[in-house]
C-alpha positions as CSV (number, residue, x, y, z in Angstrom):
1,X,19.9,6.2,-4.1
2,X,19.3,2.7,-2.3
3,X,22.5,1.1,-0.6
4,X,21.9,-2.0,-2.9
5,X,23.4,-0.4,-5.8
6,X,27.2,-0.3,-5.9
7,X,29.3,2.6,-6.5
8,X,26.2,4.8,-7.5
9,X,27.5,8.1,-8.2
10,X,30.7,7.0,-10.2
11,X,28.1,4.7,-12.3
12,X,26.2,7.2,-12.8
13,X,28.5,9.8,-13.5
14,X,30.7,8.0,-15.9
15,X,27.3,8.0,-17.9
16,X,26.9,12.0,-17.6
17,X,30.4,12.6,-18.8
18,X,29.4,10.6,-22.0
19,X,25.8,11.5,-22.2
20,X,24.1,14.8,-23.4
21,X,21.3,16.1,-21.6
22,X,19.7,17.6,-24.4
23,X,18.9,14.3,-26.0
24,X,15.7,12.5,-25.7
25,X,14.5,12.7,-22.3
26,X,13.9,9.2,-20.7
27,X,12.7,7.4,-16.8
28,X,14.3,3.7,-15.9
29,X,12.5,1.5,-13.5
30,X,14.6,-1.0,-11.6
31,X,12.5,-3.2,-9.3
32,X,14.2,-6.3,-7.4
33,X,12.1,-9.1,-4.9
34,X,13.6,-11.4,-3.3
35,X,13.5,-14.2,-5.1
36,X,15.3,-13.0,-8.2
37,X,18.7,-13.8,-9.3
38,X,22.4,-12.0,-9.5
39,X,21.3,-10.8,-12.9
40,X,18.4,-9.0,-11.6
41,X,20.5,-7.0,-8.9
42,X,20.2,-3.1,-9.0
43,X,23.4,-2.5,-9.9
44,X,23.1,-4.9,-13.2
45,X,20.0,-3.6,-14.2
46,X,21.4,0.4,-14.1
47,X,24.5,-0.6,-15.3
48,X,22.8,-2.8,-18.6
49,X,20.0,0.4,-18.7
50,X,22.4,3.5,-18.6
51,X,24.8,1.4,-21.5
52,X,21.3,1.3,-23.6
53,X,20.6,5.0,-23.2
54,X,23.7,5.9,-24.7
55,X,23.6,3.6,-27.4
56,X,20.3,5.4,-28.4
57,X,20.9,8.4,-28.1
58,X,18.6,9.3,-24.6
59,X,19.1,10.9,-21.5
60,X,18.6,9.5,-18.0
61,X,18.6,12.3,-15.2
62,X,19.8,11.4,-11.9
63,X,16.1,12.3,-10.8
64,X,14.3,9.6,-13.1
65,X,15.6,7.0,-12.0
66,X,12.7,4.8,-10.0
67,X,13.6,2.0,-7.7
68,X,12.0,-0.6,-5.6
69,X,13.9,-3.1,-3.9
70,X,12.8,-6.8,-2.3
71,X,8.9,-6.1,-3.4
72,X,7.1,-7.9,-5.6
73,X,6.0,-7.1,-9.1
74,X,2.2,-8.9,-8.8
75,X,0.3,-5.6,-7.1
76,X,1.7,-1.9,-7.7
77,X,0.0,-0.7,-4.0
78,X,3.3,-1.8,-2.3
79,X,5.6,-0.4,-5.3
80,X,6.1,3.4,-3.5
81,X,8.5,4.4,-6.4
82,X,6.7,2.8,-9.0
83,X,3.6,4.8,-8.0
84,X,6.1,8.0,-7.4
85,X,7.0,7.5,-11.4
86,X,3.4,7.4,-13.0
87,X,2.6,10.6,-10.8
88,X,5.4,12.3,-12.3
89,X,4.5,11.0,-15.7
90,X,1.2,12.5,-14.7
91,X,2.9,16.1,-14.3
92,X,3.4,19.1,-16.8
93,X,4.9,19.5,-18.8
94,X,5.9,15.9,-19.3
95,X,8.8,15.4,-18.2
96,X,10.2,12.2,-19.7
97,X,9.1,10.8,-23.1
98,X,10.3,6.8,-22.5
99,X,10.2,4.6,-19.4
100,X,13.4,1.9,-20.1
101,X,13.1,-1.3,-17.6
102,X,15.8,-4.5,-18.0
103,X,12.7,-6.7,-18.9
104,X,8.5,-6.4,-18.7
105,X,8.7,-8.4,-15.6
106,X,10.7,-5.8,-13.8
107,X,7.3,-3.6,-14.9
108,X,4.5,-5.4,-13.6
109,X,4.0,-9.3,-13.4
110,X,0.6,-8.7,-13.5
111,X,-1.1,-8.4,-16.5
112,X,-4.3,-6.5,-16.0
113,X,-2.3,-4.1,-13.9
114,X,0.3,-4.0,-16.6
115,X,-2.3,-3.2,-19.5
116,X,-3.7,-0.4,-17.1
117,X,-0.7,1.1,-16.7
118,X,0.8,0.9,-20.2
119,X,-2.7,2.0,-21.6
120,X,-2.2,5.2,-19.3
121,X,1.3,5.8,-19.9
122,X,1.2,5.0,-23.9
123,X,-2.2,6.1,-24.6
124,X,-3.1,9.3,-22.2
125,X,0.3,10.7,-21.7
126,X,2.2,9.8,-24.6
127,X,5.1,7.8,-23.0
128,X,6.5,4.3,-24.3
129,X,7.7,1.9,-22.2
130,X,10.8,-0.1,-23.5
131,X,12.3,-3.2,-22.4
132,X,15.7,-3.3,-23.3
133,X,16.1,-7.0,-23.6
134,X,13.2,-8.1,-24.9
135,X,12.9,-5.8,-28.3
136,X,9.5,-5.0,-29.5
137,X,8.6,-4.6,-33.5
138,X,7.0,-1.5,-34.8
139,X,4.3,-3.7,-36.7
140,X,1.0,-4.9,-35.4
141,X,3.1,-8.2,-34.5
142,X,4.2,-5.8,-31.3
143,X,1.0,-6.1,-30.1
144,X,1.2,-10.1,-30.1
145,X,5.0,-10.4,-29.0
146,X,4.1,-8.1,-25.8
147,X,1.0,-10.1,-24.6
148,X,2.9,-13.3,-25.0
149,X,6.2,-11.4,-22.5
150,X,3.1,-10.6,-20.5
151,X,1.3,-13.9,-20.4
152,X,4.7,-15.6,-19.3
153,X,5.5,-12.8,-16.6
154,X,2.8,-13.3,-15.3
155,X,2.6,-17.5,-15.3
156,X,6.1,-17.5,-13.9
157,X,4.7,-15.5,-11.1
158,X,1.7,-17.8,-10.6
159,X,4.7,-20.7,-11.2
160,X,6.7,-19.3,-8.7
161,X,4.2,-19.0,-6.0
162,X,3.2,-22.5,-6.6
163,X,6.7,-23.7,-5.9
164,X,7.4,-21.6,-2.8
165,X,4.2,-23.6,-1.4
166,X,5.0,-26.8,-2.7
167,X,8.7,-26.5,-1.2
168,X,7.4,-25.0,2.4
169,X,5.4,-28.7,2.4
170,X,7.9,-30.8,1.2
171,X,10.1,-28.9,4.2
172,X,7.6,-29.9,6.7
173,X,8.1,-33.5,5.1
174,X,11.5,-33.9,6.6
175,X,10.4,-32.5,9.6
176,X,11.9,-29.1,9.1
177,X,10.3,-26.1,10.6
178,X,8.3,-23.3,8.6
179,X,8.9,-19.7,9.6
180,X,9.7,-17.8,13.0
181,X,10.8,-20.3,16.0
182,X,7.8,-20.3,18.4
183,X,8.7,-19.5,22.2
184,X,11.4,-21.5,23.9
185,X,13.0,-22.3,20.5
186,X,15.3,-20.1,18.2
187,X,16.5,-21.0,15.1
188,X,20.3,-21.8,14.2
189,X,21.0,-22.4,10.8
190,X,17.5,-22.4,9.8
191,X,16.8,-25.5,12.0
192,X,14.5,-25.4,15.8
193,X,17.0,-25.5,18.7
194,X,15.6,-25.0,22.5
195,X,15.5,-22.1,24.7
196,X,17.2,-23.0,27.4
197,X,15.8,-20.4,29.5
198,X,12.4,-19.8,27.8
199,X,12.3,-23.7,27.3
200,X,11.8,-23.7,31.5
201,X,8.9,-21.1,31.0
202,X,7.0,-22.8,28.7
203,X,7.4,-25.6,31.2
204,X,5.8,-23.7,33.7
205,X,3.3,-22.2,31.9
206,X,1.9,-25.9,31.2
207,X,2.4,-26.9,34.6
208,X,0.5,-23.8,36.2
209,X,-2.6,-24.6,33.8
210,X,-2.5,-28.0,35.0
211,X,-2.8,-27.2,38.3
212,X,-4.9,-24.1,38.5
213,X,-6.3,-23.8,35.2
214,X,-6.3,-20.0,36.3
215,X,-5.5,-18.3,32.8
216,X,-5.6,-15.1,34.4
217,X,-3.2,-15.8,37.5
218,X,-0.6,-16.9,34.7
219,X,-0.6,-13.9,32.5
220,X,-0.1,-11.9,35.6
221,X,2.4,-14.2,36.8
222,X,4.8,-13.4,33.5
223,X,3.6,-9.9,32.9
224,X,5.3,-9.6,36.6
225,X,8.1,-11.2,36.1
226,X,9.0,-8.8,33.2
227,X,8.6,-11.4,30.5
228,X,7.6,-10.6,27.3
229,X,6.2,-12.9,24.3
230,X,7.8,-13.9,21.3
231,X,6.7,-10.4,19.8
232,X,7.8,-8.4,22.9
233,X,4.3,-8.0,24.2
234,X,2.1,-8.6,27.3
235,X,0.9,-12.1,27.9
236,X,-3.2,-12.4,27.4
237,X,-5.1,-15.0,26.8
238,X,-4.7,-15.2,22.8
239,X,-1.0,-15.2,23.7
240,X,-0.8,-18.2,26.3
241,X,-3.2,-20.0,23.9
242,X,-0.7,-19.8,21.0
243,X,1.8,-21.6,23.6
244,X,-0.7,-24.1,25.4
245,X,-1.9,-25.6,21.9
246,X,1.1,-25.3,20.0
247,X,1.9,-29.5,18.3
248,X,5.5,-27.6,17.9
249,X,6.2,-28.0,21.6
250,X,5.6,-32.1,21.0
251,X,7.8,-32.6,18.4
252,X,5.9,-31.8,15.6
253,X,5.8,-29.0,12.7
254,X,3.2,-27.7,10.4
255,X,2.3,-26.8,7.1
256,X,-1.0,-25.6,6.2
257,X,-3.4,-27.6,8.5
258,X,-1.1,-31.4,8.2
259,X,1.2,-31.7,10.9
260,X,4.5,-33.6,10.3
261,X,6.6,-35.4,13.3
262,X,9.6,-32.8,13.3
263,X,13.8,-33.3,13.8
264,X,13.8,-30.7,16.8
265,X,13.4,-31.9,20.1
266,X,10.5,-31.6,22.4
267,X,9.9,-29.2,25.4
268,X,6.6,-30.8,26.4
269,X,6.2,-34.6,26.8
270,X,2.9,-35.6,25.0
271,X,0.9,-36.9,28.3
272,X,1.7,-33.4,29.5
273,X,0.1,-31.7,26.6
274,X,-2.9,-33.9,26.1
275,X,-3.9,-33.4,29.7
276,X,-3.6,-29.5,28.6
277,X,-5.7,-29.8,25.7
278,X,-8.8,-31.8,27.6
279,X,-8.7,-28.6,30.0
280,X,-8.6,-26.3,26.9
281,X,-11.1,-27.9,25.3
282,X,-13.2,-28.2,28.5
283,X,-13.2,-24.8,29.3
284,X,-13.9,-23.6,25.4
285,X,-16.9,-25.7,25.5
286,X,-18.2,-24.7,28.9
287,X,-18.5,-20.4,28.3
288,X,-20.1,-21.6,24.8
289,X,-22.9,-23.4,26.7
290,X,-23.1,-20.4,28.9
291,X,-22.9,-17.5,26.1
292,X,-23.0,-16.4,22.4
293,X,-21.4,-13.9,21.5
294,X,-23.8,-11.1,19.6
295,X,-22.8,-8.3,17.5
296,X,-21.6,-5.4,19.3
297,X,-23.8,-3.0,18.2
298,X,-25.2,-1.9,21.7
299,X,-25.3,2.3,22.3
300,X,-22.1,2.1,25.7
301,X,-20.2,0.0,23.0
302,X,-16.4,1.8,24.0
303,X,-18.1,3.8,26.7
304,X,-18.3,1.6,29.2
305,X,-15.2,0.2,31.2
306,X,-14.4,-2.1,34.1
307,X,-12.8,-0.2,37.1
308,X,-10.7,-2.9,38.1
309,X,-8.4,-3.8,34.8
310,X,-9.9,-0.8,32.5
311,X,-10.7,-3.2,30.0
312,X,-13.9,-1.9,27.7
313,X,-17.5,-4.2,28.8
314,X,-18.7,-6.5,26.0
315,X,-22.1,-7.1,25.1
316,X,-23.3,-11.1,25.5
317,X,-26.4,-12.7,25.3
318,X,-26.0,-15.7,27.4
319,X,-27.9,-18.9,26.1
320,X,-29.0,-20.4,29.3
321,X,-30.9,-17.0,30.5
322,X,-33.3,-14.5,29.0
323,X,-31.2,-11.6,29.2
324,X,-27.8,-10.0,28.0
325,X,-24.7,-9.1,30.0
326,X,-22.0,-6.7,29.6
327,X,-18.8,-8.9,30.4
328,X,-15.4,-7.1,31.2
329,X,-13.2,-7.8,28.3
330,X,-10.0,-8.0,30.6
331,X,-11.2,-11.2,31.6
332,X,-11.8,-12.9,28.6
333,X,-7.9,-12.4,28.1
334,X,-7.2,-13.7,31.8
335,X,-5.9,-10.1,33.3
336,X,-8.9,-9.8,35.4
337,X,-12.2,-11.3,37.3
338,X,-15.5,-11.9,36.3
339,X,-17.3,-8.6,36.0
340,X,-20.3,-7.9,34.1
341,X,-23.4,-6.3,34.7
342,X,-27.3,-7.1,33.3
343,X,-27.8,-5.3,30.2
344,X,-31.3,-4.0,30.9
345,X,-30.5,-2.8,34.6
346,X,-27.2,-1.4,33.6
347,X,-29.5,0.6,30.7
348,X,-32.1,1.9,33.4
349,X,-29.6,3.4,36.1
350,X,-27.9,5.5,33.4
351,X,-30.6,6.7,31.9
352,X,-32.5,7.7,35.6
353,X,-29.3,8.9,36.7
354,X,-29.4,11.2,33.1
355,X,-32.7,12.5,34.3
356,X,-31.3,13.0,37.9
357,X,-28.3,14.9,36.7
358,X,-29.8,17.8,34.2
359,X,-33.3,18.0,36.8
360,X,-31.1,18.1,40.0
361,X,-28.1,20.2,38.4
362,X,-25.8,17.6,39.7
363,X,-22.2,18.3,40.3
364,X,-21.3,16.1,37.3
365,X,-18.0,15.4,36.1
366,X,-16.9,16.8,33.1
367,X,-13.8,14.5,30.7
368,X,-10.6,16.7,31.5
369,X,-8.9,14.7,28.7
370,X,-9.9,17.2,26.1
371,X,-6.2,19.0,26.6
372,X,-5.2,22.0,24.7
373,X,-2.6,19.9,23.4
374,X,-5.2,17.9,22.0
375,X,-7.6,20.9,20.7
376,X,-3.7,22.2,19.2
377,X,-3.0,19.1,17.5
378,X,-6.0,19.3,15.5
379,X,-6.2,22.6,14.8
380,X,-2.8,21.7,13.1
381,X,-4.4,19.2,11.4
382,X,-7.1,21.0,9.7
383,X,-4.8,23.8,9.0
384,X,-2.8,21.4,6.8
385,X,-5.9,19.9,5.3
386,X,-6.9,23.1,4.1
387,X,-3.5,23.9,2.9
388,X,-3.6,20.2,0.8
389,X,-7.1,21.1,-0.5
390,X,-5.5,24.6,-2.4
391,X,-2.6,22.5,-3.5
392,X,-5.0,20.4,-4.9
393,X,-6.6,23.1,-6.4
394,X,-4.0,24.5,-8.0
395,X,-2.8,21.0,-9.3
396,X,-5.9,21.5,-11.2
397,X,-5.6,24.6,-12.3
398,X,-2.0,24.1,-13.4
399,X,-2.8,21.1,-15.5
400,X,-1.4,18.4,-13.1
401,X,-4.7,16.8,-12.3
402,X,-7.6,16.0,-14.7
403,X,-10.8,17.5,-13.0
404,X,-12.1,13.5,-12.0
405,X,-8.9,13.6,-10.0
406,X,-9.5,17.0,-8.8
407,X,-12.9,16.6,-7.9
408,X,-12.0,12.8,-6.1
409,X,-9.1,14.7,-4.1
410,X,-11.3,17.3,-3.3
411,X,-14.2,14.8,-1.8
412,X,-11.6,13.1,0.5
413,X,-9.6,16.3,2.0
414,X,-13.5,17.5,2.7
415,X,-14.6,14.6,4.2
416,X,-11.2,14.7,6.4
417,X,-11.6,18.6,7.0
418,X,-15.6,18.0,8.1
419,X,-14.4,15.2,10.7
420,X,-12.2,17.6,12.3
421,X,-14.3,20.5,12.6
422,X,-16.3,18.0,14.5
423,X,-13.7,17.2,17.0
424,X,-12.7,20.3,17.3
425,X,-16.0,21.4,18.8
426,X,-16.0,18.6,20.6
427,X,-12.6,19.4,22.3
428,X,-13.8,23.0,23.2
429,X,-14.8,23.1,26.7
430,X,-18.2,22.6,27.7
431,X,-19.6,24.8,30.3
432,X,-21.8,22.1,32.7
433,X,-25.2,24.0,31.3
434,X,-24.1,22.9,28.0
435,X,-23.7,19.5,29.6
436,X,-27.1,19.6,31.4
437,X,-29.0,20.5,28.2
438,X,-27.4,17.3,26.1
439,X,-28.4,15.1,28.9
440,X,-31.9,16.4,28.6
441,X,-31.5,15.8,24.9
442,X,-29.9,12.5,25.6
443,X,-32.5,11.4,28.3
444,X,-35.7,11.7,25.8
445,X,-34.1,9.8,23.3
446,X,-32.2,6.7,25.2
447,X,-35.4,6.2,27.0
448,X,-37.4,6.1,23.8
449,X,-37.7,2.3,23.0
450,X,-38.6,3.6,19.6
451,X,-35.7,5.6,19.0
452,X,-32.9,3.4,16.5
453,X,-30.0,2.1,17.6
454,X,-27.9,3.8,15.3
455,X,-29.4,7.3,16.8
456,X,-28.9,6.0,20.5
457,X,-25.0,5.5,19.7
458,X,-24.3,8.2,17.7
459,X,-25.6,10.7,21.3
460,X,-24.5,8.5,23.6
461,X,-21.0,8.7,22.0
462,X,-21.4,12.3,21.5
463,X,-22.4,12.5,25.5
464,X,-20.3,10.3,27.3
465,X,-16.5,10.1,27.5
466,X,-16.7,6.6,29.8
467,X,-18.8,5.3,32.2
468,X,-16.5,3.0,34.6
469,X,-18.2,0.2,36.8
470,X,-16.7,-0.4,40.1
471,X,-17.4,-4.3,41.3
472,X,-16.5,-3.7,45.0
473,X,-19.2,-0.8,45.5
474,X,-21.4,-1.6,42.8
475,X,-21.3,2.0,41.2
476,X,-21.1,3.3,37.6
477,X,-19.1,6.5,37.4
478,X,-20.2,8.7,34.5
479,X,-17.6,11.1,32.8
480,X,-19.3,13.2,30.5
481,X,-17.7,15.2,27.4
């Protein structure tokens, strides 16, 4: 059982001793998020549930008790236990005939999902749900009374989300700050306080883009140093951007898209970051004169890679010429140079060099990365697909599953299974005339100007493991699968 509830076991067992399991058999659902109250804790909630039980005569194994803790009731996705309970609801022979929560709101603060779920439970598999402080009649007034406990679940949940919002702005107001300190800050007692040492490299960071406007050279520069970000990464370019056009670092904080002058001090004087933001902006506007960006939906998409930083090659259609480019992606988050290659020539030299390999019997190189780790690992897998697909069968068979959810299971595990089978054939090791006769294959299609897209990608990625381009000798290195 989860830490939060204290003194479980004698709890629990102090109930046993008085209880008889041969009574009624009965679930309890205890959910807790983190804005409720003390009256809300787990332990309340058991303790006020297991005292209800024996008052009515029903009987609460150790088993049936379903917990989520610090989650919200609005969506069930996130509710593991929650979702754990209806599937054993599900199972046969039924093993419980009454769901007990402390209030409605513990079991959904949603009402469509509520209905959905009460509907299934009540309706399909027989099994009430009770609320042990907010009593329902046995009339058709029920009906009434539990829409309205509904209705104000879920407006309190609406209510409170409304609040959290309107508080976070009224925060930023007073010039507190929302959320995680950024970079050179840390919070103490929920207020910004600098960095010392991080405070110097944010200093430095501004100062380097001042004076070399390199974004590249100053990644590198910290990724050598050992320094990570906030989140323990590598520095890239999304990463110095978050620190180069953060208000924060000027005093202010932020709510929403309004900026409020904040109580923390400054790290960055604000001549110092305006200069950095007419370079930003300068720079953003100069590569979107020289390029837009077009869907990646070109046949090397994720096959081919610069030599120099290993970064995959992007696809651009530069507006100030009549042809595309494949740009190295490394660069665009400032860990390497310029690379990039014309589209159409880059096109014609692997598809010659296709012809050239499977005509001249080439000593090509074949991927060595299919491993028999690899090929073991999925063999693994598909074994225990196949053994989920006859659990799923017998689920069936036994009664656990209605034939929609056997037939839906079924679908998916296949799907899975199918996927695979195909890498596993992929992984077996070619023999180079295999190779030679899918280039062949390859060749009369990729050099078809007819042939779809969607064709040309799905043999290229079947052909190629990578294709790397090396700027210093101006050579693409083709590793085939």
């Amino acid at each position: 059982m989860n830490e939060n509830f204290l003194d479980f076991d004698n709890l629990y067992n102090d109930y046993y001793m008085k209880s008889n399991e041969y009574l009624t058999k009965c679930a309890c659902y205890i959910r807790v998020s983190t804005d409720d109250q003390v009256e809300y804790s787990p332990t309340s909630q058991l303790k006020l549930i297991l005292k209800y039980a024996l008052d009515n005569n029903l009987f609460i194994s150790k088993e049936s008790i379903f917990h989520d803790d610090g989650i919200s009731g609005t969506n069930s996705k996130n509710r593991n236990s929650f979702l754990k309970m209806i599937a054993v609801a599900k199972s046969k022979p039924k093993p419980f005939e009454k769901i007990l929560v402390y209030d409605f709101s513990r079991f959904a603060r949603n009402k469509e999902e509520s209905v959905m779920y009460k509907t299934l439970l009540r309706k399909k598999l027989k099994i009430d749900i009770i609320s042990i402080t907010q009593p329902l009649t046995e009339g058709k007034e029920r009906v009434i009374l539990e829409s309205m406990y509904e209705a104000m679940d879920e407006y309190y949940s609406l209510n409170l989300s409304e609040n959290v919002q309107r508080g976070k702005r009224e925060k930023a107001e007073r010039g507190e700050h929302n959320g995680f300190a950024p970079f050179g800050y840390k919070l103490v007692n929920k207020q910004l306080v600098i960095d010392e040492e991080n405070a110097k490299l944010v200093k430095m960071i501004y100062s380097m883009f001042i004076n070399t406007e390199n974004i590249k050279h100053i990644c590198n520069t910290l990724n050598d140093m050992g320094i990570k970000s906030t989140r323990g990464k590598l520095w890239g370019r999304k990463t110095l951007k978050l620190i180069l056009t953060n208000k924060t670092y000027v005093g202010f904080v932020k709510n929403g898209h309004n900026y409020y002058k904040g109580l923390h001090e400054p790290i960055i004087d604000s001549e110092t970051f305006e200069k950095v933001q007419k370079i930003w902006k300068y720079r953003d506007e100069h590569f979107s004169k020289c390029r837009e960006q077009v869907q990646h939906n070109h046949w090397l998409r994720g096959i081919l890679k610069c030599g120099s930083c290993g970064y995959g090659m992007y696809y651009f259609k530069r507006k100030d010429r009549d042809y595309a480019i494949f740009q190295c992606g490394g660069y665009f988050h400032g860990r390497c140079d310029s690379h990039y290659l014309r589209v159409d020539e880059t096109e014609k030299v692997i598809i010659e060099q296709l012809k050239n390999d499977y005509t001249e019997k080439v000593d090509i190189n074949v991927s060595k990365n299919n491993s028999n780790t690899e090929y073991d690992i999925a063999l693994s897998n598909l074994k225990s697909l196949e053994n989920k697909l006859n659990r799923v069968k017998e689920s069936y068979i036994n009664g656990i599953d209605t034939l929609e959810e056997y037939k839906d299971n079924k679908n998916k595990l296949q799907q899975q299974i199918k996927i695979i089978n195909n890498r596993i054939e992929q992984l077996k090791e070619p023999s180079k005339e295999v190779v030679y006769k899918k280039c062949e294959q390859a060749y009369k299609i990729l050099s078809d100007e007819k042939s779809e897209k969607g064709l040309k990608s799905e043999i290229s990625h079947a052909l190629f493991e990578k294709i790397v381009y090396y700027k210093d000798s101006e050579t693409l290195a083709i590793t085939y699968k």
